[in-house]
N, C-alpha and C positions, 0 to 999 in steps of 0.2 A: 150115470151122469153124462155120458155120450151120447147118448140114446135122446136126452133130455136137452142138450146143447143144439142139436141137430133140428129137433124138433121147434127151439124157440127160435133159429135162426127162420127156417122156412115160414113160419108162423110171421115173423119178423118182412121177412121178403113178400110176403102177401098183402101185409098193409101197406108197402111201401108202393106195391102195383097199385094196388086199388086206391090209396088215396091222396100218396103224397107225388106218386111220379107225375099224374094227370096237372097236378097243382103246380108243380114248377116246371109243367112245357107251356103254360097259359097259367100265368101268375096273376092273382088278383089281386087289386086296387087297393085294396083295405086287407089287414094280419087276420086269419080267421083265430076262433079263442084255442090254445090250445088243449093237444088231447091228454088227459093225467091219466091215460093207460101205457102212452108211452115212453122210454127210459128218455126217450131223446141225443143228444149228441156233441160231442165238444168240437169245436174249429177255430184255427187262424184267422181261416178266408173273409172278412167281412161280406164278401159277397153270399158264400154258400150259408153265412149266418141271417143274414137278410131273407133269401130266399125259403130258407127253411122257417123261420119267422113268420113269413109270410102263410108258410102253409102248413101253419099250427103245429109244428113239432116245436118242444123244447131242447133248446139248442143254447149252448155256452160258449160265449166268443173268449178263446185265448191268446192275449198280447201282452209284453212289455211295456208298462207304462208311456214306454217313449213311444211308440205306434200308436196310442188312439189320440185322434183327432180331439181339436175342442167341441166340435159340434156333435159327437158321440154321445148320448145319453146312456149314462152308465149308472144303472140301478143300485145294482151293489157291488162293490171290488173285494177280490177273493184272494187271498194269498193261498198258491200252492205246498202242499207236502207233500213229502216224499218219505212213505211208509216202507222204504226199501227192505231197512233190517228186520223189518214184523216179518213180511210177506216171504222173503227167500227166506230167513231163517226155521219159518215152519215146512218150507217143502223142498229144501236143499237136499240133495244126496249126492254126495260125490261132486260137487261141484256144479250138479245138474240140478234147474227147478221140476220138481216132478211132483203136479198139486193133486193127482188123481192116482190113484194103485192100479197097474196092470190088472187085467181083469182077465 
């Protein structure tokens, strides 16, 4: 699973040289469509949501209803959960989350 995480990261960092870095140091004009290979990304920033928008990554803008603007067009609103007691309770030990076996 290490092996595997390592691998998607770098994989991950290659697209982001080749296609997404070029695109927000010279931003275009118009949103390019975006890419459904990739996972995409959640943010605050309005800006970094924009930006990456821009250059067709799928990205989720996260605010408290009282921060967006009127003139924000908001597709669909999402209420957050919070799957805390699934997630730790399957890989608690001792007080520690530990989601993968020493190997």
């Amino acid at each position: 699973a290490q092996l595997q995480h390592k691998l998607l990261n770098i994989h991950a960092l290659l697209d982001y040289i080749e296609f997404v870095h070029p695109l927000l140091r010279t931003p275009l004009s118009h949103p390019l469509s975006i890419n459904g290979n990739w996972m995409g990304c959640f943010t605050n920033s309005t800006e970094v949501c924009e930006a990456l928008y821009f250059a067709g990554v799928p990205v989720w803008l996260v605010h408290s209803e009282a921060y967006i603007s009127l003139t924000m067009n908001v597709v669909h609103s999402v209420g957050l959960t919070y799957p805390d007691e699934i997630v730790r309770a399957m890989y608690m030990e001792n007080g520690v989350a530990k989601p993968f076996p020493s190997i």
